[in-house]
C-alpha positions in Angstrom: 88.8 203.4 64.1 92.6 203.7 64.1 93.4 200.5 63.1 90.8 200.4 59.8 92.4 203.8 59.2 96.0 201.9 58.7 94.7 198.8 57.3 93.2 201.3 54.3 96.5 203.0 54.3 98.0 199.8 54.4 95.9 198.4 51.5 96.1 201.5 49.4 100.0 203.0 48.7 100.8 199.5 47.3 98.3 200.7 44.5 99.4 204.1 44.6 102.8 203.1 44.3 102.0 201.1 41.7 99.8 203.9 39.8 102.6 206.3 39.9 104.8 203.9 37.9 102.5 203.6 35.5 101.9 207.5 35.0 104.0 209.9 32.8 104.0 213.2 34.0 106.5 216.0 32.8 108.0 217.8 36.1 107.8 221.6 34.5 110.2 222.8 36.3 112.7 220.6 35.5 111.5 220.5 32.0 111.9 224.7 32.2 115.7 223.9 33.6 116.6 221.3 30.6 115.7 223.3 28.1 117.2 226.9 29.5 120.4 225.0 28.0 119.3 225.4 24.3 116.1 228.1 24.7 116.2 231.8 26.1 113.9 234.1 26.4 114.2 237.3 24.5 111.9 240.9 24.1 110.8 238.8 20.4 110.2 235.4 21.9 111.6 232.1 23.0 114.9 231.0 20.9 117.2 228.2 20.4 120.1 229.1 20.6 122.0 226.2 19.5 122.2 224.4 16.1 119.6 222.1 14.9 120.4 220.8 11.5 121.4 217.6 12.3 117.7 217.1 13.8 115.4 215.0 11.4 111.8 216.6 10.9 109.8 214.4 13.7 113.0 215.9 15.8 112.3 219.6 14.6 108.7 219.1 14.7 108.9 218.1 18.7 111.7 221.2 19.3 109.7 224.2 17.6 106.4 222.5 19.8 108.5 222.2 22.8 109.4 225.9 22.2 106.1 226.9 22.2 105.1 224.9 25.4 108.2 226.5 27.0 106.9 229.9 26.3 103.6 229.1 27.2 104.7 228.3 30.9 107.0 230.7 31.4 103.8 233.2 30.1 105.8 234.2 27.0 103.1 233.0 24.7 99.8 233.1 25.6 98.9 229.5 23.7 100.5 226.4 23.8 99.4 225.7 20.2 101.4 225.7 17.2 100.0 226.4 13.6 101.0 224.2 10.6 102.1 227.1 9.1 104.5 227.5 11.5 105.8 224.3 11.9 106.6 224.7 7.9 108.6 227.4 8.4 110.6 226.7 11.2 111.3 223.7 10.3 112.1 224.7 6.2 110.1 221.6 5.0 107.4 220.9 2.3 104.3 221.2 3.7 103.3 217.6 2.5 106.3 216.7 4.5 105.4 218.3 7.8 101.6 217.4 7.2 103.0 213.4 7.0 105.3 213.6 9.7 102.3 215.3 12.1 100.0 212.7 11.4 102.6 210.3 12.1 103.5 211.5 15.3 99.9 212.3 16.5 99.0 208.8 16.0 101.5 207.6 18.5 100.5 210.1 20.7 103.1 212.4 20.4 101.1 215.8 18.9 97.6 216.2 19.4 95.2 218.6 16.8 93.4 221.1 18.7 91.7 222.8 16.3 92.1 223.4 12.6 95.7 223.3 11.4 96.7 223.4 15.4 99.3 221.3 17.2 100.0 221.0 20.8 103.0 218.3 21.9 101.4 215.8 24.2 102.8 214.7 27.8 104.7 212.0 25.9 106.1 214.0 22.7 107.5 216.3 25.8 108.8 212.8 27.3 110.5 211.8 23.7 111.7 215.8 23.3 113.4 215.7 26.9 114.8 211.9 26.4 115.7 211.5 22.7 115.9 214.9 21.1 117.8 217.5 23.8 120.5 215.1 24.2 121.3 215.5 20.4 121.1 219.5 21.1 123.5 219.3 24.2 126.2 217.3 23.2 
């Protein structure tokens, strides 16, 4: 019995090994840490607090829907969604502009529609916020 036991196990982590290189998965706490550098939390809501104009609008897109993901975990916000209306205001674009750069981004995956005019970042927008977009806001 023993030995089929380890000859599973044996058999198996290889595969698992393998599986967990092939997953993305966002470490929250770690994500929560990152972004205390540029977010707080206030009485209001969750703010930047540093400046993002040299962002482009994919890059302001992915910080305002990072913002409300970080408020959702930390149970600031009691959605993870964003409305286009929203996203037009904080990031001070036309809405045709904002409406293009969404349905760029949520064909590769990085902003998914949840309901009418609502947008949630995805596993890997939070992967390109963390990697491409809070270095910029950290320097």
């Amino acid at each position: 019995m023993i030995r089929e036991v380890i000859s599973f196990i044996s058999e198996s982590m290889p595969r698992l090994e393998f599986i967990s290189k092939l997953t993305l998965t966002i470490d929250e706490e770690k994500l929560l840490e990152s972004c205390s550098r540029i977010m707080k939390l206030t009485p209001e809501g969750v703010v930047v607090t540093v400046p993002t104009e040299q962002l482009t609008d994919r890059e302001l897109i992915l910080l305002h829907l990072s913002k409300v993901h970080f408020g959702y975990i930390t149970k600031n916000l009691d959605s993870d969604r964003a409305l286009i209306g929203d996203l037009i205001a904080y990031t001070k674009k036309p809405a045709g502009t904002v409406a293009g750069r969404i349905s760029e981004m949520s064909a590769e995956g990085m902003v998914e529609r949840v309901g009418k005019g609502e947008y949630r970042i995805t596993t890997y927008g939070l992967d390109s916020f963390i990697h491409d977009v809070l270095p910029k806001l950290t320097a």
